[in-house]
C-alpha positions, 0 to 999 in steps of 0.5 A: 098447544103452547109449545117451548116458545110460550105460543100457539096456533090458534084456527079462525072459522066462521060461522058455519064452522070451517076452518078460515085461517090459523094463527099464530099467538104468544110470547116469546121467552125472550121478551119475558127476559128482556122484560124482566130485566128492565124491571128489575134494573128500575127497582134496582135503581129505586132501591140504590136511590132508598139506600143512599137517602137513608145513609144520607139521613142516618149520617146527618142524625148521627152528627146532630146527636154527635153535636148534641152529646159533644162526641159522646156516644151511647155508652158514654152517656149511660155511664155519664148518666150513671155517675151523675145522678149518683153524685146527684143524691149523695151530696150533703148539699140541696141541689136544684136546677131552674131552667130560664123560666123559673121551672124546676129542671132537677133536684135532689133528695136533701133539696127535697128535704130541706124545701120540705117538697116531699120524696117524690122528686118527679111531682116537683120537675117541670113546675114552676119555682113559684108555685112550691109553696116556698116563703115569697122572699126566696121565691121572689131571689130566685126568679129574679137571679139575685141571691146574694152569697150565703144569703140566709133565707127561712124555710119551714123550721130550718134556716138555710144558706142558699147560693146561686149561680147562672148556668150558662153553655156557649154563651147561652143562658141555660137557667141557674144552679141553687145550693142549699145549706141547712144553718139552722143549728149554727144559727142558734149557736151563733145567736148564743155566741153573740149573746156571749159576746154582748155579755162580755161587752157588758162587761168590759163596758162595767168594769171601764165604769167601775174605774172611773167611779174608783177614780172618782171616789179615790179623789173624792177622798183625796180632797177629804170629802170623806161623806161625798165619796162614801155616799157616791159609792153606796149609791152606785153600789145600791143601783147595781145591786137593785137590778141584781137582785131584781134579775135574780129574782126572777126564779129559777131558770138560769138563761132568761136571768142571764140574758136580761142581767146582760142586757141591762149592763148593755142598756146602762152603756147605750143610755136606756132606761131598762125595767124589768116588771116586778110582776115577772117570773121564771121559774121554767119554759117550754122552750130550750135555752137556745130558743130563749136566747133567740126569743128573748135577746132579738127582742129586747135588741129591737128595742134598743134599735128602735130607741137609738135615735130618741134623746138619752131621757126618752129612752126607755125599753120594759120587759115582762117575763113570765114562764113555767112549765108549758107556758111562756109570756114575754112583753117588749115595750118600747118608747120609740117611733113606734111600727106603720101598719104596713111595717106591722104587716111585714114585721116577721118576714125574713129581710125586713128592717127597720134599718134602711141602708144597712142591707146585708146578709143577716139584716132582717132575720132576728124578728123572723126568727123569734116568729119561726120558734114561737110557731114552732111551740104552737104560739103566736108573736104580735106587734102592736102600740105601746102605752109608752110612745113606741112598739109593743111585742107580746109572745105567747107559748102555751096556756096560763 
């Protein structure tokens, strides 16, 4: 029987039965207690051990997060995160962030609408910028950091300004910050003010060249050369108004007669022998003044650009224009050194030129515009030899 004391008295017997001996057997209570207490001291010790490891451990994550959030704690950055992406998406600008991979990092929704990248920005993170189907010119700037301030670039439709600047973090190179800026409605406006410049130019230019010619009448009179000073005027006089005439007879559509009668003042000033086909006509045009501006003036100046260098009696530049409701054609000929095939090749791009040593912001962007209307309308622009010695651009908008 166990009594208080957890023992008991156990009789031994043998084998035929009869008690031998007893026994006492058990546990005492205070040895269960003594026991018990030195477990628990153990787990005690254990658990204190557990626990300073883990306030060890929570401390050093907290000062990593500390240093990682510069002292920022949750609430912080929620509402950091909360300012930020709203100032993200409401900007006017394209915003992208490239890591020092070339990965998009970040953008926003009018990055996505100028790169015509979609709505979905989640698709675009983390890809690399050359893989976004963007022209390879831009491409190209931005992996290699060398987008120049406000460096025009052409993509889709749309001419932007496009910046960039290197993220940099403690001295750590942390990728680059892009801005885009849609230009392409002050690009056409620009065109048309350099189209007004020219045309005033041309002026200034004639009306310095009607004075000496005054002049020159004036004094042929004074000598009492009467007939010379009258056949010297009527010539001149019969000149301009040929081409006048020739420009005004174009027909109907204002702004391709006025950028040709402004070219040829320009051409007369440069030395170049300036024709317009007496085959041309333009009676309307699918496409808008602006455009025409654009189309026609770029052309025409590459000629002239491309016949600077040729002796004043080898400069010669033909235009053939014809356009009416859904169709444009113009034809460029020129009489210069003419296109390589590789220049040919590379003709339209955004920054090419001809011009070699006169890179800046701007150089190489008129050809590329005219390619970008006339694929706008559906149309193709090509470069090929002239039957005059040089480059011949033909355009065509719409069918005949």
């Amino acid at each position: 029987t166990l009594g208080p004391s957890m023992r008991a008295v156990v009789p031994v017997v043998d084998r035929d039965g009869s008690v031998v001996a007893l026994v006492s057997v058990g546990i005492t209570l205070e040895r269960i207690s003594a026991a018990l207490w030195e477990r628990l001291a153990r787990i005690g010790l254990v658990v204190a051990v557990l626990l300073a490891l883990g306030a060890a451990g929570a401390w050093l994550i907290s000062r990593r997060l500390r240093r990682q959030t510069h002292g920022m704690g949750e609430r912080e950055i929620t509402r950091m995160y909360e300012y930020y992406d709203a100032v993200l998406h409401a900007v006017r600008e394209g915003l992208v962030l490239l890591d020092d991979e070339g990965r998009v990092q970040l953008l926003n929704d009018e990055a996505l609408r100028l790169l015509d990248l979609g709505t979905d920005g989640t698709a675009v993170r983390g890809r690399p910028v050359n893989e976004l189907g963007l022209p390879t010119g831009l491409v190209d700037a931005l992996l290699a950091g060398r987008v120049e301030p406000d460096e025009i670039h052409l993509v889709g439709d749309r001419v932007l300004v496009v910046n960039q600047a290197r993220a940099r973090w403690e001295g750590r190179d942390l990728g680059s910050v892009v801005t885009l800026r849609d230009h392409t409605e002050l690009q056409a406006v620009s065109g048309e003010l350099d189209t007004v410049r020219g045309l005033a130019e041309s002026l200034r230019a004639q009306t310095h060249e009607a004075s000496n010619r005054l002049h020159t009448v004036v004094s042929l009179i004074e000598l009492g050369r009467t007939g010379d000073a009258v056949e010297f005027a009527t010539g001149e006089l019969a000149t301009a108004q040929s081409l006048a005439d020739r420009v005004q007879g174009l027909g109907s559509e204002p702004v391709i007669a006025a950028v040709l009668l402004g070219k040829s003042a320009l051409a007369t000033e440069r030395g170049v022998t300036f024709v317009i086909s007496p085959d041309s006509a333009a009676e309307a045009s699918p496409l808008d003044q602006q455009e025409l501006v654009t189309v026609v003036g770029n052309l025409v100046d590459n000629a002239f650009d491309a016949v600077s260098a040729k002796p004043v009696d080898g400069r010669r530049v033909e235009v053939k224009v014809e356009a009416d409701h859904g169709l444009f054609l113009l034809d460029v000929d020129d009489s210069g050194p003419g296109l390589d095939e590789e220049a040919v090749e590379h003709a339209f791009e955004r920054g090419w030129s001809t011009k070699r040593g006169e890179a800046g912001i701007g150089r190489g962007i008129g050809l590329a515009l005219v390619a970008q209307v006339v694929r706008r309308h559906g149309g193709s622009v090509t470069v090929g030899p002239s039957p005059l010695g040089g480059a011949a651009f033909r355009v065509r908008v719409g069918e005949p």
